[in-house]
VOMARVEX-492941 format. One record per residue (C-alpha): chain; x, y, z. Coordinates in steps of 0.5 Angstrom, whole numbers. Example, Ala and Ser with C-alpha at 12.3 -4.5 7.8 and 13.67 -1.06 7.14 Angstrom:
   chain      xx      yy      zz
       A      25      -9      16
       A      27      -2      14
END
This chain:
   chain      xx      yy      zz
       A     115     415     -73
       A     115     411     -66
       A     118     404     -68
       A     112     399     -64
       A     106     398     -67
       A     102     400     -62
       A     103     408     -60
       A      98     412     -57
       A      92     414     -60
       A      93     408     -66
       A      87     403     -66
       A      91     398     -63
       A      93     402     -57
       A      86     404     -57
       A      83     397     -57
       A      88     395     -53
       A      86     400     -48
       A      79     398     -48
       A      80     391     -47
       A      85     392     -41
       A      78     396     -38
       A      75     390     -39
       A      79     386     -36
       A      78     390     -30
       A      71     391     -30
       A      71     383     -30
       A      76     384     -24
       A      72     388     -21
       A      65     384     -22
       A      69     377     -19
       A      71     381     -13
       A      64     383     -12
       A      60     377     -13
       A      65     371     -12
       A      64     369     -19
       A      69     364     -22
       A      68     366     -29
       A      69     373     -28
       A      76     372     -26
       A      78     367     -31
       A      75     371     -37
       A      80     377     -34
       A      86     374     -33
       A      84     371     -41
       A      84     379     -43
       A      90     380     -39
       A      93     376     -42
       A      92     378     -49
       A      93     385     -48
       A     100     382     -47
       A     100     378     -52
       A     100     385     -58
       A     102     391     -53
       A     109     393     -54
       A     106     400     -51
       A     110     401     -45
       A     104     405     -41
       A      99     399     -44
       A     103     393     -42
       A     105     396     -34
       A      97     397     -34
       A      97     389     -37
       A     102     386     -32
       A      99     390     -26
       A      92     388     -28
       A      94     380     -29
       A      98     381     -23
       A      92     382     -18
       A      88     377     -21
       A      93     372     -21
       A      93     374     -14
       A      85     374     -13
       A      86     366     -16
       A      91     365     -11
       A      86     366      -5
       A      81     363      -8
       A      85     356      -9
       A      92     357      -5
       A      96     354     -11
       A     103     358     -10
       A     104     359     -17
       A      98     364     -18
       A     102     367     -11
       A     110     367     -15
       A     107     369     -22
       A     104     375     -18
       A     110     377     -15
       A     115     377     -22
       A     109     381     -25
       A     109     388     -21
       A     117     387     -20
       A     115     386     -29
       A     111     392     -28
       A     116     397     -24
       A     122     395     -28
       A     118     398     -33
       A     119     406     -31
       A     127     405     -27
       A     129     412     -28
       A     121     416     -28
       A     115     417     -24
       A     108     416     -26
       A     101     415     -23
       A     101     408     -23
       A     108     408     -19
       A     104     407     -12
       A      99     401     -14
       A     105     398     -17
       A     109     399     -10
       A     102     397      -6
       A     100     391     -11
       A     108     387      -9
       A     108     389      -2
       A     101     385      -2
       A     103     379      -5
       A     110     379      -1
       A     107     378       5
       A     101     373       3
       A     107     369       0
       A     112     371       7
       A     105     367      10
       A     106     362       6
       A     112     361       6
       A     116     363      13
       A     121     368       9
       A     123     373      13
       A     126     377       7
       A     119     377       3
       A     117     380       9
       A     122     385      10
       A     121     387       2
       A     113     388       4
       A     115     393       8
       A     119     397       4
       A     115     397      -2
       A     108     399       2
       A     112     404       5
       A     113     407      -3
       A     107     407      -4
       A     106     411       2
       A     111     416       0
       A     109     416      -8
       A     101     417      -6
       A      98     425      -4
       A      95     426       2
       A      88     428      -2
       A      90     421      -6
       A      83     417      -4
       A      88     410      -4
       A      93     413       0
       A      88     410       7
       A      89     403       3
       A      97     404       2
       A      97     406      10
       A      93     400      12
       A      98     395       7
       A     104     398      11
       A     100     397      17
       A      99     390      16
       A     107     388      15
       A     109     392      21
       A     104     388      24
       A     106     381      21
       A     114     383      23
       A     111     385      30
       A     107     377      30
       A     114     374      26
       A     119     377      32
       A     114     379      38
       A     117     386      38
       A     111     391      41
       A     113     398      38
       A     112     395      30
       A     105     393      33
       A     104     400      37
       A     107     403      30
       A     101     399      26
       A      95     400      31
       A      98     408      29
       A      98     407      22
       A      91     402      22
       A      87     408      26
       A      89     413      21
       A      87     409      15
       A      81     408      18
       A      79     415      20
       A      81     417      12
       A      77     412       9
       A      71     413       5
       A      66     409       7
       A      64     402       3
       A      68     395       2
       A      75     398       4
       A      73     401      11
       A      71     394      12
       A      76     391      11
       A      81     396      15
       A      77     395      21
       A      77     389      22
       A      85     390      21
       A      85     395      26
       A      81     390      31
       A      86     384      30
       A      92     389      32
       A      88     392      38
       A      87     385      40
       A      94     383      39
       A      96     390      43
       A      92     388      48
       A      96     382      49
       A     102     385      49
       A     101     390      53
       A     100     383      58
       A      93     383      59
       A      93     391      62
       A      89     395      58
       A      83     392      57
       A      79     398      53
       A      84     396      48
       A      79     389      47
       A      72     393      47
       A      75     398      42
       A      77     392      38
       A      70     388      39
       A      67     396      36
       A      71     396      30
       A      70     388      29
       A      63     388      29
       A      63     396      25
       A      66     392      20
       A      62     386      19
       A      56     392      19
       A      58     394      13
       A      60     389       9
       A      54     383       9
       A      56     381       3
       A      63     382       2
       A      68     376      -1
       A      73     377       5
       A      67     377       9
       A      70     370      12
       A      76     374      15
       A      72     379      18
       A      69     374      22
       A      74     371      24
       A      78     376      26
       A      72     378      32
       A      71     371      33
       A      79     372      35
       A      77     379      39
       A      72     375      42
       A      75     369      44
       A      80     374      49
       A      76     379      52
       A      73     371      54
       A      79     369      58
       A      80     376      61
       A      72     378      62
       A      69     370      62
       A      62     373      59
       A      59     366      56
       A      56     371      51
       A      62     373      48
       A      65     365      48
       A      58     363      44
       A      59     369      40
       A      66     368      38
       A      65     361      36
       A      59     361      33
       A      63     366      28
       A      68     361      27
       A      64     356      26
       A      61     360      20
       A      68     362      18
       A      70     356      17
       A      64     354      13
       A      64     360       8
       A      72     357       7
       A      73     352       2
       A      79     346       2
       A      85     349      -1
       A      84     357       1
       A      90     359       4
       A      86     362      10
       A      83     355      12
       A      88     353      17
       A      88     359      21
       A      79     360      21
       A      80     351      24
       A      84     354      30
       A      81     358      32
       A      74     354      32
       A      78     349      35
       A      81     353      41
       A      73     355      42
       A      70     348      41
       A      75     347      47
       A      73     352      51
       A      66     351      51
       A      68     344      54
       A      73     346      59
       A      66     350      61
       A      62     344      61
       A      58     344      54
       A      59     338      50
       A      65     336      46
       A      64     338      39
       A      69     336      33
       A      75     339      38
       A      80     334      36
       A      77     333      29
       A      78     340      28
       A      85     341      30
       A      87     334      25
       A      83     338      19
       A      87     345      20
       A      94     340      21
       A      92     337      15
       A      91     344      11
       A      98     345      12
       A     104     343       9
       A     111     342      11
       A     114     349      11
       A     107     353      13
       A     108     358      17
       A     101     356      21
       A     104     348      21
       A     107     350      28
       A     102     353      30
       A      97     347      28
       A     100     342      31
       A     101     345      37
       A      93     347      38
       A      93     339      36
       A      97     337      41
       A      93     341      46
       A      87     339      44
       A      89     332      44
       A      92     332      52
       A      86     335      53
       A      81     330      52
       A      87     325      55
       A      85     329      62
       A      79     325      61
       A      82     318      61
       A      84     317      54
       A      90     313      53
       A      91     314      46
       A      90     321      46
       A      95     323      50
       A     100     318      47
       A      98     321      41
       A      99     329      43
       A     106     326      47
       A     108     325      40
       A     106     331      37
       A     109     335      43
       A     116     331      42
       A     116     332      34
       A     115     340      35
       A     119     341      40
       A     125     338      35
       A     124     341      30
       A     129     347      29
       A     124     350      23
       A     119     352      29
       A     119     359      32
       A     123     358      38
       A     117     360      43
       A     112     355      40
       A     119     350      41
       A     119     351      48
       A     112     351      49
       A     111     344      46
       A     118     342      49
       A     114     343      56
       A     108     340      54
       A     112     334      52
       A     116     333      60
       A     108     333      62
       A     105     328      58
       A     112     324      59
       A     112     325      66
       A     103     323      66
       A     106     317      64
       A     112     316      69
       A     117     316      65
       A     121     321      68
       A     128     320      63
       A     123     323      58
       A     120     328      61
       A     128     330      63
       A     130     331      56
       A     123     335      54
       A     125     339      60
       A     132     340      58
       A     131     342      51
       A     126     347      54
       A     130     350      59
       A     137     350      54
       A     132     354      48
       A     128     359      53
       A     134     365      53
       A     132     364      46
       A     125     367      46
       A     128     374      49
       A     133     376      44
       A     136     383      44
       A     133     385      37
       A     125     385      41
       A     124     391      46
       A     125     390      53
       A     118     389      55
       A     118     384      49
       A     123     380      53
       A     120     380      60
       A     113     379      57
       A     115     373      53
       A     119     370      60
       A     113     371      63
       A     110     366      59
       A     114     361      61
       A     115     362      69
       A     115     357      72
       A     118     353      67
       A     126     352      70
       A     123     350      77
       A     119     344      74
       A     125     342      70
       A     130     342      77
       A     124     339      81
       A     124     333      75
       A     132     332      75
       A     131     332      84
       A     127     327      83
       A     131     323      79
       A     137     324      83
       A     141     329      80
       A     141     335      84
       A     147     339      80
       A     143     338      74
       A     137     341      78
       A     142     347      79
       A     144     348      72
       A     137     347      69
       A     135     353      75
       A     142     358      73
       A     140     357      65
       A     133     358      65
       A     132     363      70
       A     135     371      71
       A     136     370      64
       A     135     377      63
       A     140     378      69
       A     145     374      65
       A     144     378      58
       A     147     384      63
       A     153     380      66
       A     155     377      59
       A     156     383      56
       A     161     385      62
       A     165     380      60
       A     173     380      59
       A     176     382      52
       A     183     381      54
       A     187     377      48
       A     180     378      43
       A     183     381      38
       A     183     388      38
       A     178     389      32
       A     173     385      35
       A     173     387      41
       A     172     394      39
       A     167     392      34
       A     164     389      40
       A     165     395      46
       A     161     400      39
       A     156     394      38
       A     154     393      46
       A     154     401      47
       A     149     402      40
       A     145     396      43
       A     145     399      50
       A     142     406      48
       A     134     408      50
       A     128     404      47
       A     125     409      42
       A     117     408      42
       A     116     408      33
       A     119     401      29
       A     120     406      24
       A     128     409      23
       A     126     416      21
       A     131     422      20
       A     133     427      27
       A     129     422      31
       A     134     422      36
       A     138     418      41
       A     132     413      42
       A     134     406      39
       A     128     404      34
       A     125     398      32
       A     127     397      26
       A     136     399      28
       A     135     394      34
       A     133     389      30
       A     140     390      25
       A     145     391      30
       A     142     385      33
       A     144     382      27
       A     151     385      26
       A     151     383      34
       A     149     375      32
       A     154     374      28
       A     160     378      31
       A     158     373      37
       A     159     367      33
       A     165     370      30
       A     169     371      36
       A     167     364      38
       A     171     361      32
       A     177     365      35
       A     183     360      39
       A     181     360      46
       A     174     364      46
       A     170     357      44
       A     166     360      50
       A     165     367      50
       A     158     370      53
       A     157     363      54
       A     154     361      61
       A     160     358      66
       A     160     351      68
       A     156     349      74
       A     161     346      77
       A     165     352      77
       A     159     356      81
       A     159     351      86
       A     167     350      88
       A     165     358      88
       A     162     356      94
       A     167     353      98
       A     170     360     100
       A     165     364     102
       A     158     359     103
       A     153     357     104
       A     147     358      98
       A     141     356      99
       A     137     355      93
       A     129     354      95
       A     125     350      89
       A     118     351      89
       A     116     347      84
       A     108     344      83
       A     112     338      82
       A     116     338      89
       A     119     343      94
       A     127     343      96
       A     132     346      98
       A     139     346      95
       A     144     347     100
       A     152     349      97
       A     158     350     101
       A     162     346      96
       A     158     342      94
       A     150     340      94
       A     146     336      98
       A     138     336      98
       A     133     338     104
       A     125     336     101
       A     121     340     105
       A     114     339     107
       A     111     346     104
       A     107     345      97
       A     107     350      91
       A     100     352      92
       A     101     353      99
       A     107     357      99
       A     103     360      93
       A      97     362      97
       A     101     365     103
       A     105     370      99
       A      99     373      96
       A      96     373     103
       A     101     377     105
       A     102     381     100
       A      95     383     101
       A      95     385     108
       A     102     385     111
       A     101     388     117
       A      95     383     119
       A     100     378     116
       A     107     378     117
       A     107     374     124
       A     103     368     122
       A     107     368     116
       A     114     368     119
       A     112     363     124
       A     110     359     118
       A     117     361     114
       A     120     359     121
       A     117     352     121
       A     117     350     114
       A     122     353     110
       A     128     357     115
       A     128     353     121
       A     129     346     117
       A     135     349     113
       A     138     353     119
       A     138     346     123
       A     141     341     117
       A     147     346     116
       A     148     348     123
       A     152     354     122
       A     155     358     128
       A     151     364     130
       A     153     370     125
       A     155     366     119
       A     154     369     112
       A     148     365     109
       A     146     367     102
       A     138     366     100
       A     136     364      93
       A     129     364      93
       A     124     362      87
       A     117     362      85
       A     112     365      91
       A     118     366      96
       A     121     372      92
       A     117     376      96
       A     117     373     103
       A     121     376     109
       A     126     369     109
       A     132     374     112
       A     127     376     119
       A     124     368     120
       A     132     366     119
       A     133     372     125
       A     140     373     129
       A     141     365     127
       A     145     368     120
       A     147     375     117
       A     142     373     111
       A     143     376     104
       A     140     375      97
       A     141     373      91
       A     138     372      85
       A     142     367      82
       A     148     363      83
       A     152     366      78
       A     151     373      80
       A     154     372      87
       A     159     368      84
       A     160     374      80
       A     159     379      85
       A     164     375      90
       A     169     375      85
       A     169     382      82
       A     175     386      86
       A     171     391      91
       A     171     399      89
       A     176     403      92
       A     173     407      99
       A     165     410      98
       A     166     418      98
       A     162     423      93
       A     155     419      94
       A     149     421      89
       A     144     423      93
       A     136     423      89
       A     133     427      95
       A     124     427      94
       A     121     430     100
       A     115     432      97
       A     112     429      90
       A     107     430      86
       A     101     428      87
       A     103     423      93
       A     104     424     100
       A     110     428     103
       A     116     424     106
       A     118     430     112
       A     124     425     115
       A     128     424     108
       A     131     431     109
       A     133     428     116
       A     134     423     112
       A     139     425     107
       A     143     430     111
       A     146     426     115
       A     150     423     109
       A     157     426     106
       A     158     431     102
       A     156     429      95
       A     151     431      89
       A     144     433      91
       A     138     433      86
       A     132     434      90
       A     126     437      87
       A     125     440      80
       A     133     437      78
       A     131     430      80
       A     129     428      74
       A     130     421      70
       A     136     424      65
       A     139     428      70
       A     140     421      75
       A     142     417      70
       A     147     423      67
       A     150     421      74
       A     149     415      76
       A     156     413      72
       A     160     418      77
       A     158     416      84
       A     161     410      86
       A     155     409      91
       A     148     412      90
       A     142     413      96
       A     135     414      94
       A     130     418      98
       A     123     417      95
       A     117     413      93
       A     117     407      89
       A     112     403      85
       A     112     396      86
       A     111     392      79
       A     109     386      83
       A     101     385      80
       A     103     387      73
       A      99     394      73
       A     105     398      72
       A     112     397      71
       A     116     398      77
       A     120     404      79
       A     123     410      83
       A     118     416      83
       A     122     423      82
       A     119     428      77
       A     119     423      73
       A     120     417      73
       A     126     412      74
       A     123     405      71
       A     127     399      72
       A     129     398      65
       A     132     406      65
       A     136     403      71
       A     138     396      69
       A     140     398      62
       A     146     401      65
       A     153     399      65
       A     157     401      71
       A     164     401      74
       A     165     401      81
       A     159     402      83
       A     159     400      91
       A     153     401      95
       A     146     403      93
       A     141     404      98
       A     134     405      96
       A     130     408     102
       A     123     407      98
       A     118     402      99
       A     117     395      96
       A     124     396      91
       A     125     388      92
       A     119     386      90
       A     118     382      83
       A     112     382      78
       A     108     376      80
       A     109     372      73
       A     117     376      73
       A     119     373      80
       A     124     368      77
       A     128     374      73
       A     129     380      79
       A     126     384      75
       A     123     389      81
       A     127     396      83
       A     133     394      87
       A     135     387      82
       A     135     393      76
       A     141     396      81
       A     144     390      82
       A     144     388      75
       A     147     396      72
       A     153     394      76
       A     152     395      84
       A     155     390      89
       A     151     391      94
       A     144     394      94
       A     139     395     100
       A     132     394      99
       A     126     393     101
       A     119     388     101
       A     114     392     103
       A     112     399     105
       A     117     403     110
       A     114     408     116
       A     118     415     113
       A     121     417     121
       A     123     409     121
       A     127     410     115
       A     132     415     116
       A     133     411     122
       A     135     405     119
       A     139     408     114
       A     143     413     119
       A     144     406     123
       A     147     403     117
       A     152     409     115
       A     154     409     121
       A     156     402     122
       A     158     402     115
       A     166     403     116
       A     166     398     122
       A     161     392     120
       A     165     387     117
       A     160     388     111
       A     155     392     108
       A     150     386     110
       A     153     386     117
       A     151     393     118
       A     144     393     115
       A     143     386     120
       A     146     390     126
       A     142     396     124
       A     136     393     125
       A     137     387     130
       A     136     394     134
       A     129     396     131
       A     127     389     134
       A     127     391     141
       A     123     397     140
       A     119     396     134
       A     114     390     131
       A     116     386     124
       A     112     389     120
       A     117     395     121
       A     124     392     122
       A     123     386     117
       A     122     390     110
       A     130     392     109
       A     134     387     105
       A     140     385     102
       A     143     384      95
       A     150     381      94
       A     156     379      97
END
């Protein structure tokens, strides 16, 4: 006889079974109809079931049953209690069954990671979030592939990666999870759910888009399909609010990418309806009034009448609570709704968004992005008023947490694109302390914010003589798992290969956080891995200078002369002048590049050269910034100095103060006379037979594995091929072999006496026009991995001229003075016989 009064098949356990399919008939009817009463009379019988049931089988179906429609209460009122009771009773339900599989197993598993993402929404906790994950993916795995809940339990995964992808913007949780939503997708019957997924699949693919930094715009079109697909289907769905709200997101993006009026009027008539369908309270108001306020303030950018935006960002503040998620992001759309309407005259508003913009940007609970992105702001609206000492603390706060956005746990395109982001900020910001008379700090706020990812690659090469020996060993194990290739999947999986998951960066970035702030604690490593003083980067200078820091800034335009120490020349240009004239030339080099030296002659070279007065010969090391990384200031400074570059300061500092390798012998030779699909090179095997005996891959055997297998053997490396510039940001920059040798493939790497690379392809020194202040293009990445000097190039190269320059080069090399002094010699010949369009590409990088 069983010992509860219920056992299966008794009355009691019948009529308790009957009442629990009440419930959920009434569940059902609340989630179609929206009726109040029918929640309340389901939650009612739940709860009266569990009052009687002792019944394992009945009283998990109970607890599961008035989980879910505690969780339907808390969407409907937003009250956080309906949201923890909703956890603790699928946690209840699964404790129930901890040594056996039944049926019910996955929905339990579903059920939880649902309510744990809508609370980590709420709340911000990252561990609701990470244990949303994992139950949505135990509910995969329990779930057979004929299961017609299985596309639901695919889409529920989906949509945490896709919150791990928003809370950390790492792109390969995104790229996993616009997997995972097409799949439900193509999986799920027709009816409310398939809605619902599309309209998930629209805002992953909106956000792909986005990080993909706006290339791929198919991705918005294929969203839009799906967004409206949704809104199709469901005309009467509860969730009907959202799913407009999602297109109008979609809508609101393919405007700023394509500017059509119709998808702005589309999207904020969505909006608007939205909000209207979304009473106070609900959990989802506030995001449903950012969005309607970013369109009203888009349409009033274009022109039409202003409408409640101001008002509509207030009212989205005000649905947010401290500790909200979304507040961050309510205040930052408020405050740049209210500098907005500042533009046009209004004191107060920009009184009141300088206010905004201030408390955000101190406040330590905020996303790091948002942090700095209103830290800017807040140096702007000060610096509207001409209070320049508050615009330097806005300025300084954004600069000293701007590393902080591309954290190693992201991807590196995660990194370069958060970066990018914020370009231009350093340069403004060092503008601001010229201004105030304080070049040194100009030098530091330009050596901190920019190169960051440059500096992440010099960290790490840090000396560990007198950490102690278990540390450091922990710390040479954690860089080398961390340095491993990118995989494409978040998701750690069984045999997946040497590729680095998402989900394994993101806890060796965490071990690796930790083992940080663990060294620093020990006697005498209170600085580790942190940046050097300004003051020792100038005295660097005393030996070897001069460095010339070229500012561009909106704000203003100088050049920081350092030879020991700093002296400020303003120079006349302006940054949309110099800004204009870069792309000018990049269009049409050829036709350009006589008026543009003349004009780097006149406002920037020839000003400089003049203020320091060096003897003809001298060494001079240019650090460009904004639009000047990529014009030719070595050639306008012609035979007056022997001109290299660097991308920052302490770089070369670092470069000067590292010991030469031993004699250059045994080169890697990357030899491509012909490539597929692009035009045959005849003079690279000239080219390359002039050089010593080393190792050769040419054809079939240059391939992306082989010469990073052999990079780490050659102390000097010399690449004949095409490359492909990143410099418009439709591609990533990289040597064109069989494959491809992209610039992070490159700058990954760690090497040790690596000498000399010379990079016989066009456009290696050109950077991605957003990216200009991180030396993200092909030859930096060498310089990065470890190679003292690099001899690039700025634009394309003529093939005949190219095995000429380097044969020049070489030759020289053991003569020259330096690797700098041979390329200078080299070309100084070219000059005489050649127009600059030829002579002037080849550069420099190092010491």
């Amino acid at each position: 006889m069983s010992g509860i009064p219920d056992p299966w098949g008794s009355p009691l356990y019948n009529t308790l079974v009957a009442t629990c399919a009440e419930a959920e008939r009434l569940h059902t009817a609340y989630e179609r109809t929206g009726r109040l009463s029918d929640l309340e009379s389901a939650v009612a019988l739940f709860s009266a079931v569990l009052d009687y049931a002792h019944n394992v089988d009945v009283r998990s179906t109970a607890v599961n049953g008035l989980g879910t429609a505690m969780w339907s209460r808390y969407e409907r009122s937003g009250d956080p209690g309906d949201l923890d009771t909703a956890i603790r009773l699928f946690r209840e339900a699964l404790a129930m069954y901890p040594d056996e599989h039944t049926p019910a197993i996955p929905s339990f598993h579903a059920n939880l990671a649902g309510v744990l993402r809508l609370r980590w929404r709420r709340t911000g906790d990252q561990a609701d979030l990470g244990a949303s994950v994992a139950e949505a993916r135990a509910a995969v795995a329990t779930t057979s592939a004929g299961d017609p809940r299985r596309a639901w339990r695919l889409n529920n995964v989906a949509d945490g990666l896709l919150a791990l992808s928003l809370q950390h913007d790492d792109s390969s949780a995104l790229v996993e999870a616009v997997d995972l939503f097409r799949e439900a997708v193509q999986t799920a019957r027709p009816g409310d759910e398939l809605a619902g997924m599309r309209s998930n699949l629209a805002e992953a693919l909106r956000l792909r888009y986005r990080s993909t930094g706006g290339r791929d715009r198919a991705l918005l079109d294929e969203a839009v399909e799906q967004g409206r697909a949704a809104l199709a289907a469901a005309p009467k769905h509860p969730l009907r609010p959202r799913f407009q709200a999602n297109l109008a997101l979609v809508l609101l993006d393919r405007f700023a990418a394509r500017h059509r009026p119709g998808d702005l009027s589309e999207a904020a008539g969505l909006a608007q309806k939205a909000v209207d369908a979304t009473p106070p309270g609900h959990p989802n108001r506030t995001e449903r009034l950012i969005t309607l306020s970013g369109a009203r303030r888009l349409e009033t950018i274009r022109g039409r009448p202003r409408r409640r935006m101001v008002e509509l960002a207030q009212e989205a503040v005000a649905a947010t609570p401290d500790g909200h998620h979304l507040r961050s992001d309510a205040l930052l759309n408020l405050g740049w709704a209210l500098a907005f309407q500042a533009a046009s005259g209004d004191v107060a508003a920009g009184n009141r968004a300088r206010e905004v913009f201030r408390q955000l940007a101190n406040d330590p609970a905020v996303q790091v992005r948002v942090r700095v992105s209103a830290a800017w702001q807040w140096a702007n609206t000060a610096l509207s008023r001409d209070d320049l000492a508050e615009a330097r603390i806005g300025f300084d706060l954004a600069v000293t947490l701007l590393p902080r956005t591309a954290p190693r746990r992201v991807t590196h395109a995660d990194r370069e694109r958060q970066l990018a982001s914020f370009s231009g900020l350093a340069r403004d910001a060092a503008a601001c302390a010229v201004q105030a008379g304080d070049p040194v700090d100009a030098l530091r706020l330009l050596e901190h914010g920019r190169g960051v990812l440059l500096s992440h690659a010099l960290d790490i090469r840090t000396e560990l003589t007198g950490l102690r020996p278990e540390l450091a060993e922990r710390f040479v194990v954690l860089r080398t798992a961390l340095d491993r290739p990118e995989g494409a999947a978040f998701s750690t999986r069984a045999g997946a290969g040497p590729e680095l998951p998402g989900e394994d960066r993101h806890a060796l970035a965490t071990e690796w956080e930790a083992l940080i702030h663990e060294i620093r604690e020990q006697p005498g490593f209170a600085r580790f891995l942190r940046p050097p003083p300004i003051d020792d980067l100038i005295a660097a200078t005393t030996v070897h200078r001069p460095v010339v820091v070229l500012n561009i800034s909106g704000l203003r335009c100088d050049a920081l002369l350092i030879d020991g120490r700093i002296r400020v020349l303003p120079l006349r240009l302006t940054l949309d002048e110099a800004t204009q004239r870069a792309l000018r030339f990049r269009a049409a080099v050829a036709e350009r590049v006589d008026e543009t030296l003349e004009w780097l002659r006149t406002e920037v070279t020839g000003p400089v050269l003049d203020a320091l007065d060096l003897p003809p010969g001298s060494r001079l090391w240019w650090v460009p910034t904004g639009p000047l990384t990529t014009l030719p200031l070595h050639a306008a400074a012609g035979d007056r100095v022997v001109s290299s570059y660097a991308p920052t300061v302490r770089s070369l500092v670092t470069a000067w103060r590292t010991p030469p390798a031993g004699p250059v012998s045994d080169p890697l030779v990357v030899s491509m006379p012909t490539t597929p699909g692009l035009p045959p090179l005849p003079s690279v095997a000239a080219e390359t037979a002039t050089l010593p005996a080393g190792r050769v891959l040419t054809g079939e055997d240059a391939v992306r594995r082989a010469v990073l297998d052999a990079l780490p053997h050659h102390s000097w490396a010399h690449f004949a091929c095409h490359a492909v510039s990143a410099a418009d940001g439709s591609a990533d920059g990289h040597l064109v072999l069989q494959d491809q040798l992209t610039v992070s493939d490159i700058a990954r790497l760690r090497l040790h006496d690596a000498a000399i690379a010379y990079l016989s392809a066009c456009d290696t020194g050109v950077p991605r026009e957003n990216l200009d202040d991180e030396a993200l293009h092909v030859a930096g990445a060498f310089h990065i991995a470890g190679f003292r000097h690099v001899i690039g190039t700025l634009w394309s190269i003529k093939d005949h001229l190219a095995a000429e320059v380097a044969a020049g080069f070489y030759a020289r090399l053991d003569t020259a003075e330096d690797a700098a002094t041979a390329l200078h010699e080299t070309v100084r010949e070219l000059r005489a016989v050649h127009g600059p369009g030829a002579w002037a590409p080849y550069i420099h990088f190092g010491p």
